[in-house]
N, C-alpha and C positions, 0 to 999 in steps of 0.2 A: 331216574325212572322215566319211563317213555310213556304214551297213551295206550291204552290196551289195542294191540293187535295192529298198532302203528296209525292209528287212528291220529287227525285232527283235533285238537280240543274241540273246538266248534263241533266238530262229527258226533261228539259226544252230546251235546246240551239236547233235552227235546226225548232220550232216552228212557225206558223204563227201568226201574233199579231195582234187582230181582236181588233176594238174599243167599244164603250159602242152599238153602233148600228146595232154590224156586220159587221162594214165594212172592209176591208184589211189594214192595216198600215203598215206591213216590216214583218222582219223575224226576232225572238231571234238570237242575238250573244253570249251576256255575259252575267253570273248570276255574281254579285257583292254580296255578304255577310255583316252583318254587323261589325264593329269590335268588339264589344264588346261581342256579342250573338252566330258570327259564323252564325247568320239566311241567309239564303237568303234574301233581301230588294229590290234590284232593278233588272233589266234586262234591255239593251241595243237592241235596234231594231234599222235595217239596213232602214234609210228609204230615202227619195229624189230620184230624178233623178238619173235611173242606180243604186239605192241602195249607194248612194256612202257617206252617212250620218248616224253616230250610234247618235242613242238619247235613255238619258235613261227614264226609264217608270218605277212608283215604282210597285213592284208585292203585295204590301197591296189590297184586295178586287178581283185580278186577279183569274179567274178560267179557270183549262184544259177543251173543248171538244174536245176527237180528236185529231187532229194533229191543235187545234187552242187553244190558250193561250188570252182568254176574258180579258179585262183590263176594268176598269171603266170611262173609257178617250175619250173625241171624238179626231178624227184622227187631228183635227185642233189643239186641247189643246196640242199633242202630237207634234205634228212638231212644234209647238212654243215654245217648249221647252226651256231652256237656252242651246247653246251648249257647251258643255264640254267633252274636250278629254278622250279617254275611252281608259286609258293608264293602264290599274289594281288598279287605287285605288283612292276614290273620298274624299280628302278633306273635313274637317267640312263644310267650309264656301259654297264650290262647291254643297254639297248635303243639304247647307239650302237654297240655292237658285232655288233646284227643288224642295225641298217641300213647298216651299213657292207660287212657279209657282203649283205646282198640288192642292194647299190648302190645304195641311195637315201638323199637327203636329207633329214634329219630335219623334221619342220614347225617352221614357226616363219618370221618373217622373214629370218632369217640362217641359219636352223641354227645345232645345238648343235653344239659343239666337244672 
């Protein structure tokens, strides 16, 4: 998976994170990579009360307009996220538990298990 629209990871951080509606969800903090590919996969949005909550969002399907970063998620899918610290580096089991929460299948030939 590449950055939307060939975008920079950095070009992303700083981004508004609008949901499948339009609606406002948080701001990019972090692009997370994957480890095997070096792609960018996920990003981290600032969301809750006061911003005081990163949840990650995967960027599979996500397009730039603007200074907004479109995800294919409604804002509720997204805050229900599972939470997980967004310490630099997500664990197998941590990141098949968001894609299991966003419904998608992990990369790879088979998926991970």
């Amino acid at each position: 998976m590449t950055a939307p629209l060939g975008d920079t990871p950095q070009s992303l951080t700083g981004l508004h994170v609008v949901d499948a509606e339009g609606a406002r969800v948080g701001i990019v903090q972090q692009v997370y990579r994957d480890d095997a590919t070096n792609d960018p996969e996920w990003i981290t949005v600032r969301t809750g009360l006061f911003g005081m909550k990163e949840t990650f969002v995967p960027l599979a399907g996500a397009r730039r307009t603007g200074d907004d970063l479109q995800v294919p998620y409604s804002k509720a899918t997204i805050k229900e996220a599972p939470r997980i610290d967004a310490d630099g580096h997500l664990d197998p089991s941590e990141e098949d538990r968001l894609y299991r929460h966003y419904g998608l299948k992990p990369p790879g030939p088979e998926g991970r298990s």
